[in-house]
N, C-alpha and C positions, 0 to 999 in steps of 0.2 A: 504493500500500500504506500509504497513511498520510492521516491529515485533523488528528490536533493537535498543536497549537501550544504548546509549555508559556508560561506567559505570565507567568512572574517571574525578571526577567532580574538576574541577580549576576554579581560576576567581579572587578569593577576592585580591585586591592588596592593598597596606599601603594608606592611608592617604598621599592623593597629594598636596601639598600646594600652588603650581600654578597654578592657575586658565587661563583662555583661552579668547582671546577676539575672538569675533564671527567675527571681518573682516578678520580673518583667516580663512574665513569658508565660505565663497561666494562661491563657486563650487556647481555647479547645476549639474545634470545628462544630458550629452548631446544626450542621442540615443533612449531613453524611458520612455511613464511613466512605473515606476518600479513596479505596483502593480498588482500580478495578485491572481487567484484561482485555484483550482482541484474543476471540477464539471463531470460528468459523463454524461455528457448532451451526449453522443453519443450513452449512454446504457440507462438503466431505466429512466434515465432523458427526455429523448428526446422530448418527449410528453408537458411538461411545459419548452421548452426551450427557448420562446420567452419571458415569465413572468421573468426568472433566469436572462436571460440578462439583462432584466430593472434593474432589484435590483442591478445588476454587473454596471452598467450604473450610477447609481444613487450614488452610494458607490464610485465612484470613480474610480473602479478597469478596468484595460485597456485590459485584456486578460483571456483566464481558458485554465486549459490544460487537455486533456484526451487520451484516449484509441483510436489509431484507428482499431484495430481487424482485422486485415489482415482475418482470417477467415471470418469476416462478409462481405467484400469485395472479396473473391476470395474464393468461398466455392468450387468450383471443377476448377483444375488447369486450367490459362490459361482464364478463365472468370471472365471478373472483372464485379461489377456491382453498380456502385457509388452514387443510386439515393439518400437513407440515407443522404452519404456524404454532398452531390450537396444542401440539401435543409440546410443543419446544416451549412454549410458555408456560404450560401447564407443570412440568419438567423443573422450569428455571423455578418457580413459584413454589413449589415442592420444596428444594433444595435452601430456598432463602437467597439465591441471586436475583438483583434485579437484572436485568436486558436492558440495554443502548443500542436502538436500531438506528440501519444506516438508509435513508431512501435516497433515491432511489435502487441503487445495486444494478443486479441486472434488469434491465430493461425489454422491453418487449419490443417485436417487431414492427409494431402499427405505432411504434412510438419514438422511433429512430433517428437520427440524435435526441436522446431527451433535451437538451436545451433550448430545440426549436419546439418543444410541445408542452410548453407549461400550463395551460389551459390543463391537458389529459393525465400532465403529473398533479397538479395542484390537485384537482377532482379525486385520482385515484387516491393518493394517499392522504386526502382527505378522509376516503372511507377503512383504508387499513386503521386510523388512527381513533376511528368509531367503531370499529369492531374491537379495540382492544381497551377500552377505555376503563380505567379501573382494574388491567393487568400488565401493560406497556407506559411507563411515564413519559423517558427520554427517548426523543426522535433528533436525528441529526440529519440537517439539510445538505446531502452529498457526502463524501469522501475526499478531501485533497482537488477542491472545485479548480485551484489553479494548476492542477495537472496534468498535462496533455492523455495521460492514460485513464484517468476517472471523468473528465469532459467529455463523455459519449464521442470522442476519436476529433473532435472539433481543438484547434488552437483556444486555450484557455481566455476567455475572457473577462476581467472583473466587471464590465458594468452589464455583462449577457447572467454572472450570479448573481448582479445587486437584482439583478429584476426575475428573477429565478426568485430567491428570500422575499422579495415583496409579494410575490404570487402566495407560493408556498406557506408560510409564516402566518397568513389570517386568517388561511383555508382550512390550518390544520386547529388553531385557537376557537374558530369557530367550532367545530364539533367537538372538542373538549379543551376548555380554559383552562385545564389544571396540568397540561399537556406541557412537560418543561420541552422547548424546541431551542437545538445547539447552533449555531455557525457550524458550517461543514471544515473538518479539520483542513487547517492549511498546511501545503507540506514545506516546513520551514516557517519561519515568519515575517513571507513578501510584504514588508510595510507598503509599498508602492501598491502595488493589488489588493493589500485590504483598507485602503484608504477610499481606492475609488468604490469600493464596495458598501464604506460607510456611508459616502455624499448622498446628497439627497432623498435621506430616511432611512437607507439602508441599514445604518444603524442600531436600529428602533423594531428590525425585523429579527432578532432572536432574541433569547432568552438568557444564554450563554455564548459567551466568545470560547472559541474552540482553535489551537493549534496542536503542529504535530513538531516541537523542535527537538530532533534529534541532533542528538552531541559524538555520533558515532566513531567521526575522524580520533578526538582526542579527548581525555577526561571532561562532564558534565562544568567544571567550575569557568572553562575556560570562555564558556558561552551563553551556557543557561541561563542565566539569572539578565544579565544585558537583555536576549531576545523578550522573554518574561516580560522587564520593564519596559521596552520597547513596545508591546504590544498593549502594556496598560497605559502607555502615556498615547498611543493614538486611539484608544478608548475616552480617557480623557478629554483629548480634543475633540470627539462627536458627542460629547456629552452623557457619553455610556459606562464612563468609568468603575462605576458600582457595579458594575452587572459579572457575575464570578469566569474567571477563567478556567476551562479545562483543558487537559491535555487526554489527547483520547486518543496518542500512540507517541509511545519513545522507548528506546531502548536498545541494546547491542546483540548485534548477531554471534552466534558464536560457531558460524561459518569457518570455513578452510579455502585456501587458496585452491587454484587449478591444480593437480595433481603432477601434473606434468609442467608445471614451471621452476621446480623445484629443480628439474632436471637438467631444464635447461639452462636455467644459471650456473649450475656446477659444472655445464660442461663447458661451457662458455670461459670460466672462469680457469678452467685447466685447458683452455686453445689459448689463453693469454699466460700461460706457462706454472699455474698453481695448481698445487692437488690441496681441496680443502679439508681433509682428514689431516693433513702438515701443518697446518699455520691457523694464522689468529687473525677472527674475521671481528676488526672494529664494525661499529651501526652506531649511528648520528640518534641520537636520544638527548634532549635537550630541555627538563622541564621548564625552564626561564623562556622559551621560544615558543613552547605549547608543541613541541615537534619529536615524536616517536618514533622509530623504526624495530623495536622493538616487542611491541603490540598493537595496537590499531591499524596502522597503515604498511604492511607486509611484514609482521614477524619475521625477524631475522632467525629465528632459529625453526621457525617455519619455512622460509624459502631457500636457506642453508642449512639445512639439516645437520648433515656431519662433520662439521668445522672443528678442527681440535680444541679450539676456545675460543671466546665471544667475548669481546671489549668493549664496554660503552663508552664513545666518544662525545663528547660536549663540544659545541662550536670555540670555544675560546682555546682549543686542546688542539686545533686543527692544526695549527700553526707547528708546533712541535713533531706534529706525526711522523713516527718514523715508519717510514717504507719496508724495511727490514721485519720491523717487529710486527707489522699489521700490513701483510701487504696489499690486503683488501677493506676497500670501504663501505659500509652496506648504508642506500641512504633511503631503504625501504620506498612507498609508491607516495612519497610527501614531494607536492606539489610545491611547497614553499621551505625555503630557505634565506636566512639574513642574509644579503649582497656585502655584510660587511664583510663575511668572510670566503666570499668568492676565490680572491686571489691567493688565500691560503689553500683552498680546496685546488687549484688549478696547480698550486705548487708541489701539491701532495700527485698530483697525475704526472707534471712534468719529471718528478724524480723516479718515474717508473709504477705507482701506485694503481690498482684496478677500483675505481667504484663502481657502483651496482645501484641502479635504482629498479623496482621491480616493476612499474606501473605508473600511468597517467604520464603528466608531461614536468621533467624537473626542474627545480628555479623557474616557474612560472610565477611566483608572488615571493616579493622582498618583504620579511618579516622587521618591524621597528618597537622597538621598546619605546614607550610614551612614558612620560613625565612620571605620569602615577603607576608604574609599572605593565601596565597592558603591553600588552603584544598583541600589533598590530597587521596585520596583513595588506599588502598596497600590489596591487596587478604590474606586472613587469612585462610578460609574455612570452609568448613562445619566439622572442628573438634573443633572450639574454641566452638562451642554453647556444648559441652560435660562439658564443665568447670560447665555449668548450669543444664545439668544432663539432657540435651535433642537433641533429635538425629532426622535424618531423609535421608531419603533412595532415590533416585533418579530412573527414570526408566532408565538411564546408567549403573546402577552398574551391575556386575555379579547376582547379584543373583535376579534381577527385570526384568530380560530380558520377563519375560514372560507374563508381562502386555500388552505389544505393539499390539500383536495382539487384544487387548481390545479395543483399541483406538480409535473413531471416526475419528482422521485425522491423519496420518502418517508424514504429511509432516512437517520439524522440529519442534518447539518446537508448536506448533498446537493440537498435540493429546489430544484429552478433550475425560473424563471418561464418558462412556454412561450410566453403570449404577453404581446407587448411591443409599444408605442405609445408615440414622442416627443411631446415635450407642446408646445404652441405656443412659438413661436418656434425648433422644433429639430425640423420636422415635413421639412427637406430630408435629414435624418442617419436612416439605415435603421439599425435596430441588429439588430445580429448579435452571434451567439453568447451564450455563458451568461452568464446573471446571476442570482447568487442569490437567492432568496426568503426570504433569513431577517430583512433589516431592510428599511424602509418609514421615506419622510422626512413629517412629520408636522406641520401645520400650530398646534398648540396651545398653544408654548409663544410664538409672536409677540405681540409688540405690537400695540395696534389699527394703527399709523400705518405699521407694515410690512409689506411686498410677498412673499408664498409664489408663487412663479413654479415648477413641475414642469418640470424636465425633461426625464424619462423614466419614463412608467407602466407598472405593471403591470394588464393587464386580467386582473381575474378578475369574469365573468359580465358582468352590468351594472354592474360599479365598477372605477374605474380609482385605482390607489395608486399615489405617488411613489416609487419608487427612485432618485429625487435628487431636488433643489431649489436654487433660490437665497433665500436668507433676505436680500432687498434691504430695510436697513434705516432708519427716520427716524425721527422725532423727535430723540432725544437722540444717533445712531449717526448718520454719513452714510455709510458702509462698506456693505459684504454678503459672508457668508458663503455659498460654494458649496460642497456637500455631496453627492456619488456614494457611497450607501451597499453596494453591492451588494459583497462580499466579492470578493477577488482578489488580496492580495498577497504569496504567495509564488514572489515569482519575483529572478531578480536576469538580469545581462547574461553574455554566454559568458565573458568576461573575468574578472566577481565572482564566478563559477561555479570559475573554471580554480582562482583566487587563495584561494577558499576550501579547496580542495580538502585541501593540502599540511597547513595551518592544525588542521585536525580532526584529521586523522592524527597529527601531531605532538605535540598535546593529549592525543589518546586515549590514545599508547601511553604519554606520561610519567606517566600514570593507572594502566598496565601493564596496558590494554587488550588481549587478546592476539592476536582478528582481526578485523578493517574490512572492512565490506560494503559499496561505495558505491553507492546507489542514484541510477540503476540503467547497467547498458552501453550500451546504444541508445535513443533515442529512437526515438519512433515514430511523433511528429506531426505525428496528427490535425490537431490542433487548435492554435490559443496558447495550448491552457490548460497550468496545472503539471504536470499527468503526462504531458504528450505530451516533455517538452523537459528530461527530469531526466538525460537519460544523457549519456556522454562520447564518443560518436559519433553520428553521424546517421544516420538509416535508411538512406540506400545507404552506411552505413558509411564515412562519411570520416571521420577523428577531427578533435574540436572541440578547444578550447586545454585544456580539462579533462584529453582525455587525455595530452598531451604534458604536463600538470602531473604526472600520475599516473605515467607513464612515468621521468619526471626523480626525484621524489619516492622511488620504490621502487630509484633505482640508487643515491640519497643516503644513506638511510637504513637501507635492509638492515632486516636483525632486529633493530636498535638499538632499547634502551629509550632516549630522550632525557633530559635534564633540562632543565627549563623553566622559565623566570622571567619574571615580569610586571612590568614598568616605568611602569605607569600608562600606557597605551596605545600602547608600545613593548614589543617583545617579542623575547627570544631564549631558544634550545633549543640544545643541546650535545650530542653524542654522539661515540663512536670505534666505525667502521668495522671489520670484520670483519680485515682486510687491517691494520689498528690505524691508521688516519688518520686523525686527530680531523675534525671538522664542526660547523662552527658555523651557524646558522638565525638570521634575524634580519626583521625583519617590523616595521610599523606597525600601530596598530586600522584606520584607513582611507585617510589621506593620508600622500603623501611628506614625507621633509621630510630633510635634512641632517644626517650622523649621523660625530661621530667617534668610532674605537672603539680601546682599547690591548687587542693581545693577545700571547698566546704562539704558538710555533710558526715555522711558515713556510708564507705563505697561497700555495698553488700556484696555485689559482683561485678564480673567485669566478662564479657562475652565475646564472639568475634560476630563479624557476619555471615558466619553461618550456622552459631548458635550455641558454638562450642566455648568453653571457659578457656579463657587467654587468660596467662601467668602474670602476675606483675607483683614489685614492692610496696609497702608502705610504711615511710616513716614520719611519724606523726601526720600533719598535714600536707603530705606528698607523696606522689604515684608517681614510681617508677616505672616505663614498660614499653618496649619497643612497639610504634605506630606503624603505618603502613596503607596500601593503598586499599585493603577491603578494611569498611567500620569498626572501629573499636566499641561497645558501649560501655560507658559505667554506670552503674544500675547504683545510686544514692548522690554523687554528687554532684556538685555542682559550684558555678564561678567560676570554673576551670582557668589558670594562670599559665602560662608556658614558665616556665625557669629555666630548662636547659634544654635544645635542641639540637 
């Protein structure tokens, strides 16, 4: 249910030196529990929907939302036929979930594009939402309305939704007022398209504001809370400000790369003369930057499997690197890198160095620290990676137009190459599965004196384009640059998935977010791609650590609004329990590290995020105990102080 990426990343603020007392912080949620899920239980699910509910039950979580597919309800105009419906509610209503329908869904064929037929939508689900009236509350208008894949196949429009919600929004208040009606999740949060959506009443046409911001590229703090405020201040400005926010999808896949990219970096990287079972593969991991290669955006020990050791390198580190000791660089499928340190990175190639980026296009966004610590993100493009003597071609530009008809899917950035050919030297590696057709590695910005070696083509007709390369470099460079463009990196490992989980939640509601969707309950996978592997159990339903985070998460927190502080990549949240037990939360951006803390109270326990009792000291009023990037809770105290970090 989602494809973007917002891609300016903020968040890190200075070192706060006031600290919070948690009797500031007694505000509970009055209208809900706040936890819910996306489960599909009205589609492929429906069959095990009694077992999902237990687990939904069990975990804490008070609702799922899905599809309700006008088409599966009203397949020839005029005849509804609700039995499906009728038993799924009845089911959810059993169990004590409520249901978040989504209308339209699938749609019907006399009804095609729904956007051109709001008369036939407004009407129909007018009467889906009178036949359930007094066992369906929340109805959401669309899915991701500015997405080219849920706009019934149409270029998204925001003033073809605004008039979509005006339609919809008094058709469905008419036959039951008590009927809470959302804003259709936005995917990201396009303030531009939900601005035009507010003008002229638009508004005034739901009941709740609704986004989908996923923080997937890199941890939740780096972004979350910005887009959040972002979206309450153009509430603000139409006068809607009061009206609650939901979030009704976010969360991390716990996807795997291609199978076969794995392969082909290692072989790539023994044609440029290393065996990496020999040597020590550094990766650019930079939490001051917001920039990972180490988990979110192509795990290194994911795309280099068997490297005899793994070194995290930090940009200020660059400069020193020695070639000898690391003679490869891994800078994962991250799009953005600081320009300050360019000419360090080129001097690490010129002295013979390999780096590796796995995906997407590199140094396309110069990363800037601002004043108050954020890390900034500023568009450079795909002409700085020339500096490096490596280029690459897009299926936008003029002279690639004629791939498209190649494409397995048309619909935006979707279109994956159907057929594929390894290029010499990698002609033993069969490749499988999807790779996108949106970038193409491109011979024209080399050197005469350097080597364009293809790794993997795309055949379209009688021409075959690179989807990677190695840019193996001379004259002035003895290095090479290996480059896997094909798109694929939002995924992280079950663990980065579990650790994120708590992380968002605890962000959203200090926001006073008032309900969490996390997408999604089950996996389903197909496949290793990201949608197959987003949910917190698995298709025969085992729960993965995601869930026992969620589980843990929702006995911790209850309806507590938190209060939250940011410590420059240390973090703690504070609340008091319904039962009036303070809780304190405490977390790193990605790595452990050694943490004393002075508090109040009396710390009865102290747990992890997944439920289990984490060790720590205490002397008099101090807790000793190493932090880290999944939540800490301490179950009594509170005022939490940093002393020593």
């Amino acid at each position: 249910m989602k494809d973007v990426f917002f891609l300016v990343i903020v968040g890190i603020v200075f070192f706060c030196a006031e600290l919070f007392s948690a009797e500031k912080n007694e505000k509970q949620s009055e209208v809900i529990n706040p936890y819910g899920v996306c489960s599909h239980l009205s589609r492929w699910e429906f069959d095990c929907a009694d077992a999902q509910l237990k687990l939904m039950r069990e975990a804490g979580i008070s609702a799922f939302r899905t599809d309700f597919d006008w088409g599966g309800v009203e397949k020839e105009k005029g005849k509804f036929n609700y039995s499906k419906w009728d038993t799924l509610v009845a089911k959810a209503q059993s169990a004590g979930v409520e249901v978040l329908t989504i209308i339209p869904g699938a749609t019907p064929k006399f009804a095609r594009p729904f956007p051109h037929h709001l008369d036939e939508l407004a009407e129909s689900s007018a009467k889906f939402v009178e036949h359930f009236k007094g066992k369906i509350k929340y109805w959401e208008m669309v899915n991701e309305p500015d997405h080219l894949s849920f706009w019934g196949g149409l270029q998204p429009n925001p003033i073809e939704y605004r008039a979509l919600i005006k339609k919809v929004y008094p058709a469905l208040k008419k036959v039951n007022p008590d009927a809470v009606i959302l804003y259709g999740g936005l995917a990201g949060t396009p303030f531009k398209y939900m601005e035009e959506t507010f003008k002229d009443g638009g508004a005034n046409c739901f009941d709740v504001m609704n986004v989908h911001p996923y923080c997937w590229g890199a941890p939740p703090e780096l972004t979350l809370i910005e887009r959040l405020r972002g979206t309450r201040k153009m509430m603000e400005k139409y006068g809607v400000g009061d009206k609650p926010i939901w979030i009704t999808e976010i969360g991390y896949t716990s996807a795997y790369p291609n199978p076969c990219t794995k392969n082909y970096i290692e072989r790539a990287i023994k044609i440029c003369g290393h065996d990496v079972k020999e040597i020590t593969v550094g990766h650019l991991s930079d939490e001051k930057y917001g920039i990972f290669s180490d988990a979110f955006t192509g795990d290194v020990k994911a795309m280099i499997p068997n490297a005899k050791k793994y070194r995290r390198i930090t940009f200020d580190k660059l400069k020193t690197l020695s070639v000898e000791k690391c003679p490869v660089l891994f800078m994962g499928e991250n799009e953005a890198f600081p320009y300050d340190y360019l000419d360090d990175l080129r001097s690490y190639l010129a002295k013979g160095g390999v780096v590796v980026s796995s995906g997407d296009v590199p140094f396309y966004f110069d990363v800037k620290i601002d004043k108050d610590g954020s890390a900034k993100r500023i568009v450079g493009g795909r002409k700085t990676m020339e500096y490096f003597r490596i280029g690459v071609k897009s299926r936008n530009d003029a002279d690639m137009q004629f791939i498209v008809p190649y494409l397995s899917n048309k619909r935006g950035e979707r279109g994956d190459v159907v057929k594929k050919e390894s290029g010499e030297g990698f002609v033993d590696i069969k490749p499988v599965g999807n790779y996108s057709g949106r970038l193409y590695a491109s011979a024209h910005a080399k050197a005469p004196e350097d080597k364009f070696i293809p790794i993997l083509n795309a055949v379209f007709g009688d021409k075959k384009i690179p989807l990677g390369a190695i840019y193996k470099y001379g004259g002035d460079m003895n290095g090479a640059f290996i480059a896997m463009f094909s798109k694929g990196r939002e995924y992280a490992s079950e663990k980065l998935q579990a650790q994120m989980l708590p992380r968002e939640y605890i962000l959203a509601r200090s926001e006073g977010v008032e309900r969490i969707f996390k997408y999604n309950f089950r996996s389903n996978e197909w496949n290793f791609s990201r949608e197959s592997h987003f949910g917190i159990i698995r298709r025969n339903l085992e729960p993965k650590p995601a869930y026992h985070a969620y589980k843990t998460l929702t006995k911790m927190l209850g309806k507590a609004i938190p209060k939250y502080k940011n410590f420059t990549g240390f973090y703690i949240a504070e609340w008091t329990k319904e039962d009036g037990t303070p809780v304190s939360a405490v977390w790193t951006g990605m790595y452990g590290r050694r943490v004393c803390l002075e508090f109040q109270g009396d710390v009865k326990e102290v747990i992890n995020y997944l439920g289990k009792e984490k060790s720590y000291k205490i002397s008099e009023n101090k807790i000793n105990m190493t932090a880290s990037g999944g939540v800490s809770y301490i179950v009594g105290a509170k005022n939490l102080k940093i002393i020593k970090k």
